[in-house]
Backbone as CSV, one residue per row, in Angstrom:
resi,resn,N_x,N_y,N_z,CA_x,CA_y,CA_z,C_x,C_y,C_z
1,UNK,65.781,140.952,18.190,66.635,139.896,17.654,66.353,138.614,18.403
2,UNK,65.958,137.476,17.675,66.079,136.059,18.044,67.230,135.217,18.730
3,UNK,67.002,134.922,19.806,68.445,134.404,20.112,67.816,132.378,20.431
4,UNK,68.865,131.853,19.439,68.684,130.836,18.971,69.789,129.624,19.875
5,UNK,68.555,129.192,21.052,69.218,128.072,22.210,69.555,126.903,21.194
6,UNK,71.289,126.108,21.585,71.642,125.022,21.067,70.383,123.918,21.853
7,UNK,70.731,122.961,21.168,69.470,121.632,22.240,70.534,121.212,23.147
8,UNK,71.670,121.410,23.667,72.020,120.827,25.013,71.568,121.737,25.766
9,UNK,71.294,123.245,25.692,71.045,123.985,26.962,69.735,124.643,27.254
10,UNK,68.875,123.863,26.119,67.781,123.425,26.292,67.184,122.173,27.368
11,UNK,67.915,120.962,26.613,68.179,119.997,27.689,68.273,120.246,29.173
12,UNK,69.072,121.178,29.084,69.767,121.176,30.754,68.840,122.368,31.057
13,UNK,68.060,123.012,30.696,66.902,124.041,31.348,65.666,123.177,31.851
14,UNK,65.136,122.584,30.774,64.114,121.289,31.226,64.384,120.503,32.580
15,UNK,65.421,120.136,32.309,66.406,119.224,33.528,66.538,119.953,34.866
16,UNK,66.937,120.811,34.790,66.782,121.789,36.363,65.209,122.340,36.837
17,UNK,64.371,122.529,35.956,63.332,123.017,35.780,62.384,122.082,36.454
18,UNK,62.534,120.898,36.076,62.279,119.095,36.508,62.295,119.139,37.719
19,UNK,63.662,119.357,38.227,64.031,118.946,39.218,63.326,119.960,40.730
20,UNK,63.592,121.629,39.872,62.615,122.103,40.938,61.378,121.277,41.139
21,UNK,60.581,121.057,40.120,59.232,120.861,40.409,59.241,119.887,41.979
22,UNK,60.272,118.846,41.402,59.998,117.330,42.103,60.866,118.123,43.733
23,UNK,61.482,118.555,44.143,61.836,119.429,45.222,60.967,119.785,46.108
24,UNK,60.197,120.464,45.356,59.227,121.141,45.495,57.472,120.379,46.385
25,UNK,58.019,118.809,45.676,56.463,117.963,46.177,57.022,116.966,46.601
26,UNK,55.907,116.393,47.607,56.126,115.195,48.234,54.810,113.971,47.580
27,UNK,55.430,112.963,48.207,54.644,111.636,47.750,54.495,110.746,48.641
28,UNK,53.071,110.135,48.785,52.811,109.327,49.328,54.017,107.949,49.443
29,UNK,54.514,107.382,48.057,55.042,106.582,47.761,56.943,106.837,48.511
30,UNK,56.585,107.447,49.240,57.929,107.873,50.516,57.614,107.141,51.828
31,UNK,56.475,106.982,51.635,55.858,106.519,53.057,56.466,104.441,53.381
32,UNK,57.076,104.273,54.727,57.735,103.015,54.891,56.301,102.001,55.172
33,UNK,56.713,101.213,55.007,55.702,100.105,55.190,56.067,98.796,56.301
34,UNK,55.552,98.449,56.845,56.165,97.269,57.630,54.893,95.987,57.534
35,UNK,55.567,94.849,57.494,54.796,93.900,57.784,53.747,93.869,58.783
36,UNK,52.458,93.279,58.386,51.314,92.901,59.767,52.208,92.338,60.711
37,UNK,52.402,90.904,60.256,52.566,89.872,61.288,54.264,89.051,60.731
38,UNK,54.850,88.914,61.100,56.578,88.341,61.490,56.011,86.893,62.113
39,UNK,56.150,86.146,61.414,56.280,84.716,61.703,57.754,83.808,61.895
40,UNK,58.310,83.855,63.304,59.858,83.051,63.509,59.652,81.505,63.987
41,UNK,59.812,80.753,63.216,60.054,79.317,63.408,61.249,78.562,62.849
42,UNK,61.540,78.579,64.212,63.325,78.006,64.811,63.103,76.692,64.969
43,UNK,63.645,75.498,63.727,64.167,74.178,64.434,65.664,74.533,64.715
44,UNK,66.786,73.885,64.869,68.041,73.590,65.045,68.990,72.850,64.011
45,UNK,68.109,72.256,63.091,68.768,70.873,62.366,69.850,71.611,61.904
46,UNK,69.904,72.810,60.914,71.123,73.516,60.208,71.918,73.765,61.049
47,UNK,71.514,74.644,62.001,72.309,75.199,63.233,71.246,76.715,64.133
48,UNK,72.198,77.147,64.708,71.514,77.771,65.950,70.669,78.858,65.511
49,UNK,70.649,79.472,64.309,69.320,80.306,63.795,69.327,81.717,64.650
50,UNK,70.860,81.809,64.837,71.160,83.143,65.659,71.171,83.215,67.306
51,UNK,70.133,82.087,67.857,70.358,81.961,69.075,71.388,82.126,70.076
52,UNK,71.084,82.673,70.876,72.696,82.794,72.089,72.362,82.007,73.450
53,UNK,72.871,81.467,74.079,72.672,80.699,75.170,73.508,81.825,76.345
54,UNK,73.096,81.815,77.611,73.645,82.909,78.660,73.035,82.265,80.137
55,UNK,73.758,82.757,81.274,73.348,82.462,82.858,73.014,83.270,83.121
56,UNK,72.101,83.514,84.871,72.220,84.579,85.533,71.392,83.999,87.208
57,UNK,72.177,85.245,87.721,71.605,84.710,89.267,72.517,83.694,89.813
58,UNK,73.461,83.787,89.786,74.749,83.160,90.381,75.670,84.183,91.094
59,UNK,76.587,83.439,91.530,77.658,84.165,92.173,78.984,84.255,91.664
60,UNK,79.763,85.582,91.194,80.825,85.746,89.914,81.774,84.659,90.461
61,UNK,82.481,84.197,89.382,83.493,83.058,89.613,83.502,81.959,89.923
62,UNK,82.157,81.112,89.835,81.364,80.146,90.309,80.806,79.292,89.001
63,UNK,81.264,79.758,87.803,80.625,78.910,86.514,80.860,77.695,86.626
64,UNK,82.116,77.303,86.936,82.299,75.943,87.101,81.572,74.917,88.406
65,UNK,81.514,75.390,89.628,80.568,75.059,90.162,79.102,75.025,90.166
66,UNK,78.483,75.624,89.173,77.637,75.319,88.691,77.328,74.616,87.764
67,UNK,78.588,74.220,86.608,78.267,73.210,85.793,77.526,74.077,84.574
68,UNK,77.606,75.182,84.139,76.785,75.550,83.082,76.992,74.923,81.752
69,UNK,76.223,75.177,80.756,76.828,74.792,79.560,75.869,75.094,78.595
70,UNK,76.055,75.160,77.390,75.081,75.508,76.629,75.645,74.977,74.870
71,UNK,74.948,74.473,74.322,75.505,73.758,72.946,74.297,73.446,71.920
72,UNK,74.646,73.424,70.558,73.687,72.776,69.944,74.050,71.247,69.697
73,UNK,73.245,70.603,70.211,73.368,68.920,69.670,72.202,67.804,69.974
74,UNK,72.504,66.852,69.505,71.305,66.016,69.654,70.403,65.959,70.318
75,UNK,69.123,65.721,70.375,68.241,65.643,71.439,68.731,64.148,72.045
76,UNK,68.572,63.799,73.335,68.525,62.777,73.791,67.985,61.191,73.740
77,UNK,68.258,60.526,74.324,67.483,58.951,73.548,66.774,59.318,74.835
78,UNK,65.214,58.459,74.865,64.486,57.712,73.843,64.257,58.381,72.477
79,UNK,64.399,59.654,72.419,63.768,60.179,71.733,64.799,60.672,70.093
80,UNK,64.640,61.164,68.928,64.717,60.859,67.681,66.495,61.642,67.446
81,UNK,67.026,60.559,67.682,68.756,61.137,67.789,69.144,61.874,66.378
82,UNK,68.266,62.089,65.454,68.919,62.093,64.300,68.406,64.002,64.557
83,UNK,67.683,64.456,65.162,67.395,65.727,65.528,67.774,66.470,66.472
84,UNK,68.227,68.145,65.895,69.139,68.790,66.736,67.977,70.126,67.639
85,UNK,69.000,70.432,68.775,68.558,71.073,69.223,69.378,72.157,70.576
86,UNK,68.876,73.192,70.969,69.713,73.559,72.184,69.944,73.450,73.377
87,UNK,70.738,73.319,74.057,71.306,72.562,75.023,71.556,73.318,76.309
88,UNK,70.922,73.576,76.969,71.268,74.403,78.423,71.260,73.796,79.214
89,UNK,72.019,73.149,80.509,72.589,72.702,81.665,72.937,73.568,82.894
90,UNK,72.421,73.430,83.818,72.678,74.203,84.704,72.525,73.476,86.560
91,UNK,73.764,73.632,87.495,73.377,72.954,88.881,73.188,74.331,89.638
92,UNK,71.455,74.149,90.533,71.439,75.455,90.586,71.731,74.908,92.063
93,UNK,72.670,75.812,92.129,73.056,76.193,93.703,72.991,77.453,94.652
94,UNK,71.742,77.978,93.746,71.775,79.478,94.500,70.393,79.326,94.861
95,UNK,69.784,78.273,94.361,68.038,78.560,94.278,67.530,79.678,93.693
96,UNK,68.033,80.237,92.761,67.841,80.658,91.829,68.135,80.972,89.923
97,UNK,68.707,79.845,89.945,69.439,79.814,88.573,68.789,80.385,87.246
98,UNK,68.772,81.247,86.698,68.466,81.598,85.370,69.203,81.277,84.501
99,UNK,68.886,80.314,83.620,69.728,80.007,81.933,68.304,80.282,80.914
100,UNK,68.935,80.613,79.591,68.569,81.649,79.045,68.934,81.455,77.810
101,UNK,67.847,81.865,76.744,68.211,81.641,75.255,67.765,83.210,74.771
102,UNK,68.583,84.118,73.789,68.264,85.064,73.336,68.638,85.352,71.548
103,UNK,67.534,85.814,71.083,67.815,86.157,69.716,67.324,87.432,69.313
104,UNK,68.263,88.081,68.137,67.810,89.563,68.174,67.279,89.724,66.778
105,UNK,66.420,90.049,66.406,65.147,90.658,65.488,65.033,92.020,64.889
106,UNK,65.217,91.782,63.585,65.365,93.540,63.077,64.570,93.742,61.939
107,UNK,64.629,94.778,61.125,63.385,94.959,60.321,61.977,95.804,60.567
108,UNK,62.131,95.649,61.956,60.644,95.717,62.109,60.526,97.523,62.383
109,UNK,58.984,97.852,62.264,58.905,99.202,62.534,59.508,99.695,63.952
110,UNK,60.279,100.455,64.056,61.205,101.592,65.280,60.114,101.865,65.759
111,UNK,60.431,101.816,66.676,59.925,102.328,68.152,58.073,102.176,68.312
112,UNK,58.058,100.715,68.086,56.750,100.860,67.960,56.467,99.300,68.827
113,UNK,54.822,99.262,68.917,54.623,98.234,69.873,53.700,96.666,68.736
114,UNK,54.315,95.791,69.559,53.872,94.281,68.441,53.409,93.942,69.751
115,UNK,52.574,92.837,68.975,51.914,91.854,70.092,53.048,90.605,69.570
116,UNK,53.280,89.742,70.653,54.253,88.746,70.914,53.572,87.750,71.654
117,UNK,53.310,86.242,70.676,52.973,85.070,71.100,54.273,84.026,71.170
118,UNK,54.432,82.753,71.795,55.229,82.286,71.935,54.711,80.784,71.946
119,UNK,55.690,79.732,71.560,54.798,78.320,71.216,56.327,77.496,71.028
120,UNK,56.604,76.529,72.411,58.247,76.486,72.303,57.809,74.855,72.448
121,UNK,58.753,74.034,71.460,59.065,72.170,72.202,60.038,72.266,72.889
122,UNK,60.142,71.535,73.940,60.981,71.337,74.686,60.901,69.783,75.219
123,UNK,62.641,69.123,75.346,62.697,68.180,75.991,63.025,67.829,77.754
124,UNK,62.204,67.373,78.354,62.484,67.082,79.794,62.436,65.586,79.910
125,UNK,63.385,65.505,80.967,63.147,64.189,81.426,62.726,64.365,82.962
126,UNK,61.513,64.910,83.396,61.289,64.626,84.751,59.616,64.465,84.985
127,UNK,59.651,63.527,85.665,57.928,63.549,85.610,57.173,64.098,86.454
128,UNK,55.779,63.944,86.269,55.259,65.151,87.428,55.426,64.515,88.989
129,UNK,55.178,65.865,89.560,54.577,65.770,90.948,56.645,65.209,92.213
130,UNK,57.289,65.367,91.268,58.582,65.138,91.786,59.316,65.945,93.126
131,UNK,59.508,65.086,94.485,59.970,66.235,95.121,61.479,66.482,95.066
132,UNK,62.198,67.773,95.696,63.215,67.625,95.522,63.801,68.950,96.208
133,UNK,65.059,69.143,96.403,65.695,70.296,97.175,65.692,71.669,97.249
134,UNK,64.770,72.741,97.489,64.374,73.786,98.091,63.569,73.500,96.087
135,UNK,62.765,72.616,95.970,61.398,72.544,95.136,61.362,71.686,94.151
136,UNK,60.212,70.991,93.540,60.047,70.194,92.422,61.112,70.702,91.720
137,UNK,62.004,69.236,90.956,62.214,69.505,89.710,62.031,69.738,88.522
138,UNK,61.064,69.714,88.276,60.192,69.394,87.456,59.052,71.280,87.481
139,UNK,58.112,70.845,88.536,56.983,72.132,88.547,57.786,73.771,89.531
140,UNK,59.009,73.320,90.114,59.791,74.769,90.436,60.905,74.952,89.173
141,UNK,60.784,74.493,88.206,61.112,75.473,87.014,60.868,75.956,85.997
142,UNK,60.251,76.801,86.390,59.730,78.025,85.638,60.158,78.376,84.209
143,UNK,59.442,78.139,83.100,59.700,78.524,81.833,58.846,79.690,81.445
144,UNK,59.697,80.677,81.230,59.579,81.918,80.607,60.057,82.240,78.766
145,UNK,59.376,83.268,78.884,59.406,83.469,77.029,59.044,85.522,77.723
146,UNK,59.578,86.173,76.628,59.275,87.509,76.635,60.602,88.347,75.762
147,UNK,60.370,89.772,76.051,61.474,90.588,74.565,61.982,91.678,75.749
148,UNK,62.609,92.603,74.876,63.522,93.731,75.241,63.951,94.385,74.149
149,UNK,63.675,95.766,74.579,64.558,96.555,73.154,66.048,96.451,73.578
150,UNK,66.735,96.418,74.385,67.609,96.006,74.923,68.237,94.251,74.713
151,UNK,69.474,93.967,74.536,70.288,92.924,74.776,70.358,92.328,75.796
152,UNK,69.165,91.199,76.355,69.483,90.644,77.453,70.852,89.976,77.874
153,UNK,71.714,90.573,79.052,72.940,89.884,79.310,73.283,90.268,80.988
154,UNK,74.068,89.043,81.093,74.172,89.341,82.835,75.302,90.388,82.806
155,UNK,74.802,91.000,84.163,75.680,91.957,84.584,75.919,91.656,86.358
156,UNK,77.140,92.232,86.918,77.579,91.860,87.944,76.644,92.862,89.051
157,UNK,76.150,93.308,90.198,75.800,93.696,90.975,75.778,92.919,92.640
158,UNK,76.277,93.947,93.144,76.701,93.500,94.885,75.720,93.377,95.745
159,UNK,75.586,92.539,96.309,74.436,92.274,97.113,74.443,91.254,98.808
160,UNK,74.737,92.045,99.734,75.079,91.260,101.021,76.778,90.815,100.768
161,UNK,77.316,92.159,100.449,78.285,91.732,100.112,79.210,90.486,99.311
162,UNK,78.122,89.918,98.759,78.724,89.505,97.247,78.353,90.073,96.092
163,UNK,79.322,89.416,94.637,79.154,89.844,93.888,78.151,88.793,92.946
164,UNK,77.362,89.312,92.610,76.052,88.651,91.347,75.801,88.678,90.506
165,UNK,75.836,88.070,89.214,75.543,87.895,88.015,73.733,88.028,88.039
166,UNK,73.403,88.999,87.871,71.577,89.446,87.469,71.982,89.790,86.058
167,UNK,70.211,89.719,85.467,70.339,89.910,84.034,69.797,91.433,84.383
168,UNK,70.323,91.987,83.031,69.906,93.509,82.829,68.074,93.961,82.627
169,UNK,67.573,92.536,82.180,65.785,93.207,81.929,65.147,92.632,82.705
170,UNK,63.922,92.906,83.387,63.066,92.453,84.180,62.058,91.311,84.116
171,UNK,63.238,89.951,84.433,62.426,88.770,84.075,61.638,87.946,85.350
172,UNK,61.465,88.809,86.251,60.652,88.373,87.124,61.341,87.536,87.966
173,UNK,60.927,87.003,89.175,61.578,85.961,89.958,61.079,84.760,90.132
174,UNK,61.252,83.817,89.516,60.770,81.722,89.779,59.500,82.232,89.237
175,UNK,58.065,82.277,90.016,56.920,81.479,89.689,56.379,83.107,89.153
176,UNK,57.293,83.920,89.419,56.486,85.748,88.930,57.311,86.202,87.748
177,UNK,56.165,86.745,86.908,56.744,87.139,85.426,57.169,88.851,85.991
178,UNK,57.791,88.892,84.873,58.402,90.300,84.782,57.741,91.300,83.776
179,UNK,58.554,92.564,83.516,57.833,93.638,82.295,58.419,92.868,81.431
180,UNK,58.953,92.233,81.229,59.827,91.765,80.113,59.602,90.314,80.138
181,UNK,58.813,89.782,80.713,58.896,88.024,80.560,57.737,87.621,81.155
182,UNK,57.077,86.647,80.942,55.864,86.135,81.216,56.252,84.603,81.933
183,UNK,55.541,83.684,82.512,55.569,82.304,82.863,54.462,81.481,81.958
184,UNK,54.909,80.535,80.961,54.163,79.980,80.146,54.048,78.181,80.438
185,UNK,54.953,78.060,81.803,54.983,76.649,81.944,55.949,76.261,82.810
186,UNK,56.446,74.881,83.074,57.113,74.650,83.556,57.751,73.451,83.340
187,UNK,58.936,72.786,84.044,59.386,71.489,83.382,59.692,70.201,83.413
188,UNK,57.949,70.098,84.178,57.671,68.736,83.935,57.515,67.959,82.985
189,UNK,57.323,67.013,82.370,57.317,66.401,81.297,55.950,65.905,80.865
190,UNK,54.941,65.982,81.956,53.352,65.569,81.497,53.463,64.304,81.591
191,UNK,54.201,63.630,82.094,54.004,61.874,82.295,54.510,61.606,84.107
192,UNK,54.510,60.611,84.107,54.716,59.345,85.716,56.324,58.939,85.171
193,UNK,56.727,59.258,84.072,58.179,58.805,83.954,59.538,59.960,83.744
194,UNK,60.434,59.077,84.742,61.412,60.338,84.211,62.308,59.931,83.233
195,UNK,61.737,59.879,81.923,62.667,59.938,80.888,62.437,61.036,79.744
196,UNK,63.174,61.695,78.667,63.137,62.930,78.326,62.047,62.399,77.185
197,UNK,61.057,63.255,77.274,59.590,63.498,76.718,59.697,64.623,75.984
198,UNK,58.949,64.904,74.828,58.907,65.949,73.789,57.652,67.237,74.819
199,UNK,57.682,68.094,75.027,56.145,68.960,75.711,55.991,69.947,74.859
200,UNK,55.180,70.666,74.534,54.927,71.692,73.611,54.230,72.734,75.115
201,UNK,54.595,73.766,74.951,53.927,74.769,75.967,53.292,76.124,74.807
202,UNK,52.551,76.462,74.748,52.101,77.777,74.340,51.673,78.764,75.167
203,UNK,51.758,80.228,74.651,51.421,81.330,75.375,49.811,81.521,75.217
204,UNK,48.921,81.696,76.120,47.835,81.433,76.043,47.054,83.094,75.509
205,UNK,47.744,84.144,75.681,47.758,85.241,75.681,48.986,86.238,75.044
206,UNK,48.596,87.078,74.086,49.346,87.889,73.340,50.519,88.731,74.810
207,UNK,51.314,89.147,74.702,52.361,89.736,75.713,52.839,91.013,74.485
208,UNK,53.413,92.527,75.211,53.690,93.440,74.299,55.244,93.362,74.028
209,UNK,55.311,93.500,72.783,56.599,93.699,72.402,56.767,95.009,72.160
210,UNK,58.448,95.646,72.868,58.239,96.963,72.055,59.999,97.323,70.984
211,UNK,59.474,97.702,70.037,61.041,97.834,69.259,61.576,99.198,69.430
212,UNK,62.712,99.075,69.330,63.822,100.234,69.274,63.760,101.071,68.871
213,UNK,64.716,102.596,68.811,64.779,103.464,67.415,65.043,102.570,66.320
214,UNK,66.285,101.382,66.376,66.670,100.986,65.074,65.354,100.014,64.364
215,UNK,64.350,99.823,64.780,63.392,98.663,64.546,63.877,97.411,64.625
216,UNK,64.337,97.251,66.259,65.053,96.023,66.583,64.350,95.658,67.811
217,UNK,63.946,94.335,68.459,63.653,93.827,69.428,64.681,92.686,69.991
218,UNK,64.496,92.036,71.037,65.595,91.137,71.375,64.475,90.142,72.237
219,UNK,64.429,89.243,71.543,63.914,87.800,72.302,64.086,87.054,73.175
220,UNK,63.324,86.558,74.194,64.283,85.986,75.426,63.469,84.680,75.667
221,UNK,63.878,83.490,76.105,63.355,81.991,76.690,64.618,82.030,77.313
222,UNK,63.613,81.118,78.785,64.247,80.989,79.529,63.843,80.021,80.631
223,UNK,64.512,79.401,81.691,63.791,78.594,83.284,64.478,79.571,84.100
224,UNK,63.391,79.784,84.943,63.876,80.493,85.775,63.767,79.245,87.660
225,UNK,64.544,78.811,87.985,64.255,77.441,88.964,65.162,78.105,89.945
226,UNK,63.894,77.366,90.918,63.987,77.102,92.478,64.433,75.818,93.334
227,UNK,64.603,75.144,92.239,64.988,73.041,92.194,66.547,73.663,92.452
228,UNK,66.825,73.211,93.572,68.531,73.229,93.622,69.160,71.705,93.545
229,UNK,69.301,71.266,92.238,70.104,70.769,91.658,69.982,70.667,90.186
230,UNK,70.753,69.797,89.619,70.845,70.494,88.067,69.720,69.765,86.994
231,UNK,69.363,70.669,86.234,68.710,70.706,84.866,69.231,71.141,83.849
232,UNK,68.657,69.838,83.148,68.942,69.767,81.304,68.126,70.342,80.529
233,UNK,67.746,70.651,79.920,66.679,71.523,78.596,67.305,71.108,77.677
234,UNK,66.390,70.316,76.620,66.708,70.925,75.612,65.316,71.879,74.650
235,UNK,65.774,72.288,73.405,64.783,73.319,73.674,64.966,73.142,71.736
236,UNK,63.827,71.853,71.213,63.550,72.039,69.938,63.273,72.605,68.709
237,UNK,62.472,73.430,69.341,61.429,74.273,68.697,61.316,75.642,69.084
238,UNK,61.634,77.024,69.014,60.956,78.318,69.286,60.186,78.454,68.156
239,UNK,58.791,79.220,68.253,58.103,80.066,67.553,57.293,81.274,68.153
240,UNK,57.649,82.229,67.204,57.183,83.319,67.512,56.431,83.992,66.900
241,UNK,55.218,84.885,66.910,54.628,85.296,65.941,54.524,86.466,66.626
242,UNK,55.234,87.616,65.694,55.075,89.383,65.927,54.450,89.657,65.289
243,UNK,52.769,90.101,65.910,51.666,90.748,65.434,51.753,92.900,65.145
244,UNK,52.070,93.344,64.227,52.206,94.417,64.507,50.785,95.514,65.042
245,UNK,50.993,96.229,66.082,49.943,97.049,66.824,49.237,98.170,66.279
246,UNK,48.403,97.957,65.093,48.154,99.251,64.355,47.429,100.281,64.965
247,UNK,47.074,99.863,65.998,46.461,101.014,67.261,47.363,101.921,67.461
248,UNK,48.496,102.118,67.367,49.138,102.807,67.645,49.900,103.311,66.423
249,UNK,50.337,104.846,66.502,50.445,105.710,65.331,52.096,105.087,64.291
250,UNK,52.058,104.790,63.646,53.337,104.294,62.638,54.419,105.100,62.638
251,UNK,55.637,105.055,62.216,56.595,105.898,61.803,56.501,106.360,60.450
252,UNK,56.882,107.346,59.850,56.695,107.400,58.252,58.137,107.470,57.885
């Protein structure tokens, strides 16, 4: 005897039948993809483009004696008032002042390694060859650029019995780079005058970036100065270009 299927449970045999198959196989077209190269170019004019401004290398409870500050606003006269930019201030009274710009970066392939170039404007007003209290103002401050899978932020630690604001990643000390930060310059202005001058510094050499489980990195610029008294930055321009490392095996 013939036994005669309605077409819905026909339908729904095909349909499960389907579905084993596809269960059953995999596809290339599962596979994630990530960009070569991440191109970040930060003016200010809109606003801060995610940037965070931060200290370190001080002594806790001392912000105000140091004068910190950090803001987005005009660049300074002589130079083109109608253009914005970020603003870090700092009186270093420790002879060691770290101020610090950080932005965090996502997207990118987890746990994997980029090459990281860096290419920053910056405004100074100090000219070369300047002397000044435990070092040039100008050539003892140290401009750094470098990453972290980690959130660069100060943390307190005791030391000769005080308490210290150090940052959590390894940005080296004044004129020595760290695993995490390189020295790409410093902040003189390239002239005989001290009035605030536009400088462009570039990284002359690729530096490694490495990202997270989440495919996140965290960006860092920074002066790291030995000049004990205070400096202005402002800081026009970041660019960054994350080269991804295909030498090394992908995530799928």
């Amino acid at each position: 005897m013939m036994i005669a299927l309605k077409i819905p449970t026909v339908c729904a045999l095909m349909s499960a039948f389907a579905l084993l198959i596809c269960v059953g196989c995999s596809s290339d077209d599962d596979t994630v993809t990530y960009d070569d190269v991440l191109e970040i170019n930060d003016n200010f004019d809109l606003d801060r483009n995610s940037w965070q401004g931060g200290f370190a290398d001080y002594d806790v409870g001392e912000d105000d004696l140091f004068e910190l500050g950090f803001e987005r606003t005009t660049l300074p006269q002589p130079l083109d008032t109608d253009q914005m930019a970020l603003k870090l201030k700092g009186t270093n009274r420790s002879d060691d002042l770290f101020m610090f710009l950080k932005k965090k970066v996502d997207g990118l392939a987890p746990n994997t390694t980029y090459n990281a170039r860096f290419s920053l404007e910056i405004a100074s007003n100090v000219a070369d060859n300047l002397v000044g209290i435990g070092g040039s103002p100008g050539e003892s401050v140290f401009i750094k650029v470098g990453s972290a899978t980690v959130e660069p932020q100060k943390t307190i630690v005791t030391e000769a019995n005080r308490d210290i604001y150090r940052i959590n990643v390894d940005k080296g000390v004044q004129s020595n780079g760290g695993q995490n930060a390189v020295v790409i310059g410093d902040f003189s202005n390239d002239t005989d005058q001290s009035v605030y001058t536009l400088k462009t510094l570039q990284q002359e050499t690729d530096m490694v970036a490495q990202t997270n489980a989440n495919g996140e990195l965290w960006l860092l610029v920074g002066t790291d100065s030995g000049f004990e008294g205070t400096t202005t930055i402002y800081y026009n321009e970041i660019n960054v270009d994350l080269q991804l490392n295909r030498t090394a095996e992908l995530p799928q």
